[in-house]
C-alpha angles and dihedrals in degrees: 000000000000133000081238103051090036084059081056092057111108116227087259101058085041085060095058107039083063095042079061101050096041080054098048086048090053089048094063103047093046084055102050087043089050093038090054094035092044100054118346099185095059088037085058100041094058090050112099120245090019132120131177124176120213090216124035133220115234114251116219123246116261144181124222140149127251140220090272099035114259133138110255134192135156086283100056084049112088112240095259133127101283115220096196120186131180111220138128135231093239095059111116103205122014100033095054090037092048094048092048093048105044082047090065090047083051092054097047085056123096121241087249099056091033085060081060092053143074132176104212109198103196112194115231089188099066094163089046098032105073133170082254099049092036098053095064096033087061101028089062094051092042128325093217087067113101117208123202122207145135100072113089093184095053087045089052096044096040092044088059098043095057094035102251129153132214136162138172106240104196121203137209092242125014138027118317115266119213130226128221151162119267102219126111102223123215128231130181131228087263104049096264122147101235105169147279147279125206136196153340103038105195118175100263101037100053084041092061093040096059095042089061091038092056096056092061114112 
């Protein structure tokens, strides 16, 4: 319609015309609230880029350190849905971006689904990624995220178990760059290897997913 023609309208037919749109819009987000409330899993398993397994695979036990040194295993961890992500502080593109995204996501949560959710940032630098290198790297994306480092056999074995990738890449000149996958891979409250999400993780979209994700047995 033209600028024209829309100058025409009376304020009637104005009226309308917004009343339908307001209601089209209402429409779709009833349905996305009643497609992901209704049945998650299938909700989830028609979302690209995303995979959830029915049945999980165990995930070994592990000890690691966190950003503030302490020792950490699957029992100092709550029972939560782990997001659980392998970076490094020295990346210069996907770590920073992830973390800020997934920042945002954290923000857009209520107090109540964030309790059933952790991010996991697993260093995949253990000689570069110390307590005292982790804790403000973390700290400046979001404070509540726990980072895991300082054990290359753990890293190895966990890495393998939940499907993750990582290799040092060495230059010519300057530090060695690593290389990893991109995925945020999903863990359940009882250490079980439930999928995986991959990006990008906007806002609204990570918002609806683990929301649904939160709702799996």
């Amino acid at each position: 319609m033209s600028g024209q023609a829309a100058d025409k309208l009376s304020p009637t037919a104005r009226s309308g015309l917004i009343l339908l749109a307001l209601g089209l819009l209402v429409s779709l987000s009833l349905g996305l609230w009643m497609g992901i409330n209704s049945s998650p899993v299938n909700w989830l398993s028609q979302q690209t880029g995303v995979m959830l397994y029915r049945t999980g695979q165990p995930v070994s036990d592990f000890q690691f350190i966190d950003q503030f040194g302490n020792k950490r295993n699957q029992a100092s961890l709550n029972k939560r849905w782990k997001l659980v992500f392998f970076g490094y502080t020295f990346c210069p593109d996907i770590c920073p971006t992830t973390l800020a995204d997934m920042n945002r996501v954290w923000k857009k949560l209520t107090p109540a689904e964030r309790e059933q959710l952790q991010l996991v940032f697993v260093s995949i630098d253990p000689e570069r990624d110390t307590v005292a290198s982790l804790q403000p790297y973390l700290n400046y994306f979001n404070p509540e995220f726990i980072g895991l480092t300082g054990n290359k056999a753990a890293l190895k074995t966990l890495a393998l178990e939940i499907n993750g990738f990582y290799a040092r890449v060495d230059r010519e000149t300057g530090p060695y760059l690593m290389d990893h996958s991109a995925n945020l891979m999903l863990i359940d409250q009882h250490w079980q290897y439930r999928g995986y999400i991959e990006p990008p993780f906007s806002r609204d979209r990570m918002q609806s997913i683990l929301e649904a994700v939160i709702k799996q047995p």
